[in-house]
N, C-alpha and C positions, 0 to 999 in steps of 0.2 A: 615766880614759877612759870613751868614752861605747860601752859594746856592744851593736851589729843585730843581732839570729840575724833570716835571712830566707830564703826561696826565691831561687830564682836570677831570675825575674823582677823582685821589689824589690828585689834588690840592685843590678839591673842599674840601675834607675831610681834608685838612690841614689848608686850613682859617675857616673851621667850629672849629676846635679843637683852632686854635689860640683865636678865638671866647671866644670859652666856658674857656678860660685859662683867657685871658683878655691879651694875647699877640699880639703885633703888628707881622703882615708878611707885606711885600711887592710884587709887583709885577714887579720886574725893567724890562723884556723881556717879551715876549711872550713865555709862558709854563715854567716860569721859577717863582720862590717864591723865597724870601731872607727874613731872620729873624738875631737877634742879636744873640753872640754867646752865650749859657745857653738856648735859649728858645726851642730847640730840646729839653731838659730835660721835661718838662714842657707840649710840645705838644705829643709826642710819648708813653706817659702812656692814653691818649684821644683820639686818634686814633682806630679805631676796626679795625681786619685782616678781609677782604675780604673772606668769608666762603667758597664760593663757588672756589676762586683762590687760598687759604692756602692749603701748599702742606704740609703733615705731617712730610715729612724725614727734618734730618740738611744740610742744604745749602752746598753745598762745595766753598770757597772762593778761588780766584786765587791773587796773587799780582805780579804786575811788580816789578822791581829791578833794574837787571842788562840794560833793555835799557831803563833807565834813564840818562842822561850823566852827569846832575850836582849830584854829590856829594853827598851835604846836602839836597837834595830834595829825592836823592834816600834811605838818613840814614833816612829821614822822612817816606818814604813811609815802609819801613823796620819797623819800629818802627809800626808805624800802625798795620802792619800783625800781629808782635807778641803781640802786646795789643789783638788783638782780637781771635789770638791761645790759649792765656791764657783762654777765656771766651768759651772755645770745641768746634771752628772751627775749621774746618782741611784748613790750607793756599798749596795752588798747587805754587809751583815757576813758573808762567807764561813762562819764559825767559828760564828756565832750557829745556835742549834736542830741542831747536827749530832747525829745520832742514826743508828742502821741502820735505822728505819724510814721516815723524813722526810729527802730528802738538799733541800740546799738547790739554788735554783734556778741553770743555768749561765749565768752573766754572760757577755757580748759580749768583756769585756777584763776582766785581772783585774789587781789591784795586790799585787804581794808580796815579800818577802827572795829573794834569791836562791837560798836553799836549796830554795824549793814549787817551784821552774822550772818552766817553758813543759810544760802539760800537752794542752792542744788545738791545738794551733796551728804553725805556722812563723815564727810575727813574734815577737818579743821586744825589748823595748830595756832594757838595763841601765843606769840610771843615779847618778851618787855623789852622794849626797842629803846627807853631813856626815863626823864624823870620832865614836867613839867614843871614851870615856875615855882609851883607852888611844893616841888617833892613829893608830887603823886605821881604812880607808873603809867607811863604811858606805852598800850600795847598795841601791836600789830596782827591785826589778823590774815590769814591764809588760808582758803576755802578748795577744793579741788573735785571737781565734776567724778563721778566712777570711771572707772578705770588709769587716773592720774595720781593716785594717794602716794605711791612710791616717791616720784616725782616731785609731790608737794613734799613730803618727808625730807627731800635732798635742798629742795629751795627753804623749806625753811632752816637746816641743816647751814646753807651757808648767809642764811641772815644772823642765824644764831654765833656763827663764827665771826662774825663782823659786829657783834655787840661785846668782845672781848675787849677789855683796854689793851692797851698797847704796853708794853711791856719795856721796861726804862732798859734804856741802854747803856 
């Protein structure tokens, strides 16, 4: 399943879109939505950006990496970043130059395991990026500062379209 953390404003705007789509959301937490995987496609073209919060410039995205400690969670989160460097986001190495005297700079949205969680923000989307060795999901997370939630809804939007299989020819 694909999980929102949102305010109660986009979440409102996320079961109205599920709504007008005729897609099921859920509500399993409080401030939290879940939907099947595919129906981000589906909801995020229904969605309107917030006029007054749409910031003009491109976002700058940060991704964890290196303190991730599993592995295949950190090749998952990796993979994330470059999917979505390909579509002219600029990815900040979170992890690169940490120091106590140099903190690196705060990215617009960040890319990470579900364990860094939603540190600035109210928007979140969790999404199941593969399966590890063992057939347990391994997800991605996508965190997004105020005023970039639309945004974050579109990038995760085409992470989620990039975890379709490929379709036999």
């Amino acid at each position: 399943m694909v999980a929102i953390a949102a305010d109660a404003v986009w979440r409102q705007r996320i079961a109205a879109a599920a709504g007008a789509a005729g897609a099921t959301v859920t509500d399993p937490a409080p401030g939290v939505l879940s939907c099947a995987p595919g129906t981000l496609s589906l909801l995020v073209p229904l969605i309107k950006a917030d006029p007054v919060s749409a910031r003009p410039r491109i976002p700058t995205v940060g991704a964890h990496t290196d303190s991730i400690a599993d592995r295949e969670l950190r090749d998952a989160v990796a993979d994330v970043a470059a999917l979505l460097s390909l579509h002219g986001t600029v990815i900040l190495d979170l992890d690169a130059g940490r120091s106590r005297w140099r903190r690196t700079p705060r990215p617009d949205i960040v890319v990470s395991s579900g364990h860094h969680g939603p540190q600035w923000t109210d928007m979140a989307v969790s999404i199941p990026v593969g399966v590890d060795s063992d057939g347990a999901p391994i997800t991605a997370l996508l965190t997004a500062t105020p005023g970039f939630e639309h945004i974050l809804l579109e990038l995760a939007r085409i992470v989620e379209l990039d975890q379709r299989p490929a379709r036999a020819a």
